[in-house]
N, C-alpha and C positions, 0 to 999 in steps of 0.2 A: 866642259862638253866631252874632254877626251880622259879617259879613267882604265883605270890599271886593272884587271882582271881579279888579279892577287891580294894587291891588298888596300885597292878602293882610292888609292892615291892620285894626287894628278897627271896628266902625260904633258910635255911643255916640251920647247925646243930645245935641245941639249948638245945643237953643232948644227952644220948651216942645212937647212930646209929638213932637219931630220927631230921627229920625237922621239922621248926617252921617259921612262917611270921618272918622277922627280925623288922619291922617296930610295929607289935605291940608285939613285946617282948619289945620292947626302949619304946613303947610310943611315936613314934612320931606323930606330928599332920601332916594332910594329907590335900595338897592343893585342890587335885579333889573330897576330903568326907569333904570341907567346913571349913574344919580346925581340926575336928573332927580324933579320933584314929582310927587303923583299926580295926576292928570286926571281923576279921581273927580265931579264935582262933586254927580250925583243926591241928595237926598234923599227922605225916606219918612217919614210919620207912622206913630207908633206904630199910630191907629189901623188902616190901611190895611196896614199890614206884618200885623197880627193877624187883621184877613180875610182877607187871602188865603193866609196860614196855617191859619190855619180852616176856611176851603171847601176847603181839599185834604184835610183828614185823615179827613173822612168816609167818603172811598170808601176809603182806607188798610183803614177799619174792616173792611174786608167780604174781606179778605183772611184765610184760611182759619188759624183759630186765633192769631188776635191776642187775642181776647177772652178766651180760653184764658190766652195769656201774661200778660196785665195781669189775668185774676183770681189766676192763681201768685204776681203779684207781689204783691199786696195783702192775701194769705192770708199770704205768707210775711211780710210788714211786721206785722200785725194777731199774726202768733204771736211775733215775737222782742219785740212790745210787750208781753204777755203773760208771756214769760220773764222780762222786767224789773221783774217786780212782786217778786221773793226781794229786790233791791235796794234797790226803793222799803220792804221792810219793815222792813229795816237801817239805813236814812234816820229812818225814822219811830222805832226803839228807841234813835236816839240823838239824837233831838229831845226825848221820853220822859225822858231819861237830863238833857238839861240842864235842862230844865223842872223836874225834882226837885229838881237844885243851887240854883236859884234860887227856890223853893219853899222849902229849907230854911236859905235865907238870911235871908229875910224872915221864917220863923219865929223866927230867931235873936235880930234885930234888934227883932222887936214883944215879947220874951221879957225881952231886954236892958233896952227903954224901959220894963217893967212894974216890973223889979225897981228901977230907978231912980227909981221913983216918978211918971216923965214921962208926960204923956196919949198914949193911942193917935193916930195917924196914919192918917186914913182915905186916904191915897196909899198908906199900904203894903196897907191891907186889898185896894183894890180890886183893885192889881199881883195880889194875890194871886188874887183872884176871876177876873183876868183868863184868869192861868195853868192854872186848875182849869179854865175850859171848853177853852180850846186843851188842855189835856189829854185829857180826856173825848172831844173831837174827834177825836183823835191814837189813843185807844184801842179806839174804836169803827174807826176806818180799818183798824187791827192785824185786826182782828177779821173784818172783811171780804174782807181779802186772803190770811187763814189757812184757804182752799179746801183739802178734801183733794186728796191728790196723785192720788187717781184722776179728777178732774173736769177732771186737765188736758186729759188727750183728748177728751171729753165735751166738750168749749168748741172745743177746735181742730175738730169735725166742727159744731158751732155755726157757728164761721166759715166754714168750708167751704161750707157751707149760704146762709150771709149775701150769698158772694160769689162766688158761681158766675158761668158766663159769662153765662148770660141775664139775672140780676140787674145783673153790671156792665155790658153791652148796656144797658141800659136807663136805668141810672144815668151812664153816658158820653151816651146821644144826651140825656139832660134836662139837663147839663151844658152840650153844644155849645147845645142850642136856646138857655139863660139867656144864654151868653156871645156868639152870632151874634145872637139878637133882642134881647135886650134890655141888652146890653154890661155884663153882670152880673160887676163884678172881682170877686168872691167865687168864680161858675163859672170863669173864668179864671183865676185861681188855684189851684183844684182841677185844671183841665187843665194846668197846665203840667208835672207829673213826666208825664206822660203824652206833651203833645210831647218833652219833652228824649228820653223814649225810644227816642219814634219818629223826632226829628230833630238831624243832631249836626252842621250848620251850616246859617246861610241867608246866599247869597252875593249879594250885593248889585252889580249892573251898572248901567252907564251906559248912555241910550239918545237918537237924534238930539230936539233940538228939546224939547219938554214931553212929551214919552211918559213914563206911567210907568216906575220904573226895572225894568229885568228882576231875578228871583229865583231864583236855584236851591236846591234843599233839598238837600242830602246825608243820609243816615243811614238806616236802615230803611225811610224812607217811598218813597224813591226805587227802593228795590230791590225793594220791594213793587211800586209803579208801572209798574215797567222788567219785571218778571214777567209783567203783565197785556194782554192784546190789548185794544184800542184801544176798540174797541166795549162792551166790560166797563168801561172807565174810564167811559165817557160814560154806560152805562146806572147805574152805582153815580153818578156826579155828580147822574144826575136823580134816581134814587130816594132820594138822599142831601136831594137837594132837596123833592122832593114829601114825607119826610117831616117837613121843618123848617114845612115849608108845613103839614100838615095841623095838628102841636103848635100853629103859631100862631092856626089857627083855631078851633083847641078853646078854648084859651086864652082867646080874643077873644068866647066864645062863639058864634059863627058856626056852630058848626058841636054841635047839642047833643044829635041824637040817631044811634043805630043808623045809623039808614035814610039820614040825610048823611050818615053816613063813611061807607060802603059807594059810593052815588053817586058819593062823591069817589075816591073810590080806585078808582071803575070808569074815572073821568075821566081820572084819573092813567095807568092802562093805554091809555089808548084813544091817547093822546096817544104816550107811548111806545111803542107801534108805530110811529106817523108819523115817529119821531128815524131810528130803523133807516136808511132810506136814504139821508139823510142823513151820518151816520157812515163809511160803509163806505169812504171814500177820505182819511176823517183819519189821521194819524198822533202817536202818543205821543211829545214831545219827550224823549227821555231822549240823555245827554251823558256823555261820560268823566268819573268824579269825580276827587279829589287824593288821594294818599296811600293810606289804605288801603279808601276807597270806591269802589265799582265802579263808580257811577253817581248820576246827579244828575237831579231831576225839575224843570222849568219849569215855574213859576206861572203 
């Protein structure tokens, strides 16, 4: 996912939370730089690569049925999980099935020491005691995943229900705010099939002096990007802002009633008017992508 600008190589970790070109950490000679090393040398901390990963895919969001697409996907993930339970029941009638054999082993065995006249063995009793609850446990699961087969639909519009788009709106901006304010790896985690979707390389450049290193994203997010006039990117960056800004002040309690968030969000607007003429002579960096990407968005 993370790729060298220079000479197409991978970017990997190369000392603690920090990426590096792998190719000129080795030294390798490079076919397309004539045989010559890469001249790569930027590095990036994990953390700083995942902010500014971060603060881009906000305004991504507000591109016209993405939330649409990522509740499809997560309906469609939540029902083949659902499908897979005839599996888990077949799993569980042959856990069932051994738990019996070895059940009627130990009957065998305490049956055998009786008729021998030998004392019981409380190891074999308890094995046993052990198995009769993992049974019990085992038969009660049978029981709960033996729904009738009309309730299959009746769940799938459950989920449907669960994860619409304004649900997952909602459940992605509490995500970003966890993962951008409070560098929550748990929300970070949850976001990542969500970047991989939106994003299918981040390329990694060299720049004069100590500048940070430049990044371009390839993959949906870019083309999303490359769609949008200019003025739309900056006004979804603020608004993407002013809403991370508001969560945090809820959060902090700052902010605990009606009558603040309204002020705040009157502030919010007043403010964005004043961006507007500002704006009007920016431009969207968007660049030729590689392969089969049309376009690449700069961080």
């Amino acid at each position: 996912m993370l790729e060298c600008e220079e000479c197409g190589g991978p970017y990997a970790i190369s000392g603690k939370d920090r990426y590096s070109c792998t190719n000129r950490k080795k030294r390798l000679p490079i076919d397309e730089l004539g045989g010559a090393c890469c001249g790569n040398s930027k590095t990036i901390t994990r953390h700083e690569l995942e902010e500014r990963v971060l603060n881009c895919i906000p305004v991504a969001f507000y591109c016209i049925d993405i939330f649409d697409r990522i509740s499809q996907k997560m309906i469609a993930h939540e029902v083949n999980k659902l499908k897979s339970v005839p599996s888990r029941a077949d799993q569980v009638a042959s856990e069932l099935a051994k738990i019996k054999t070895k059940q009627t082993s130990l009957m065998q065995q305490i049956q055998e020491r009786h008729a021998e006249g030998r004392p019981r063995l409380a190891i074999l009793d308890d094995q046993l005691d052990e198995l009769e609850v993992t049974r019990e446990k085992l038969v009660l699961e049978v029981a709960g995943t033996q729904a009738p087969a009309e309730d299959f639909q009746e769940k799938i519009a459950k989920l449907k229900a669960q994860f619409n788009p304004a649900n997952t709106e909602i459940a992605i901006r509490k995500l970003l705010f966890l993962a951008r304010n409070n560098a929550d790896e748990q929300a970070k985690r949850g976001l990542m099939p969500i970047i991989r979707d939106l994003i299918q390389t981040v390329v990694i450049g060299k720049t004069p002096g100590h500048q940070p290193a430049t990044l371009q994203v390839h993959g949906d997010i870019a083309n999303i990007m490359a769609s949008m006039d200019v003025i739309d990117v900056m006004q979804q960056q603020f608004v993407a802002a002013a809403q991370n800004d508001l969560l945090a002040r809820i959060a902090s309690g700052e902010i605990d009633t009606e009558q603040k968030r309204k002020k705040l969000l009157s502030e919010y607007a007043e403010e964005l008017l004043k961006k507007f003429p500002e704006w009007e002579n920016l431009q969207v960096s968007v660049v030729a992508g590689a392969g089969f990407e049309p376009a690449a968005f700069r961080l």
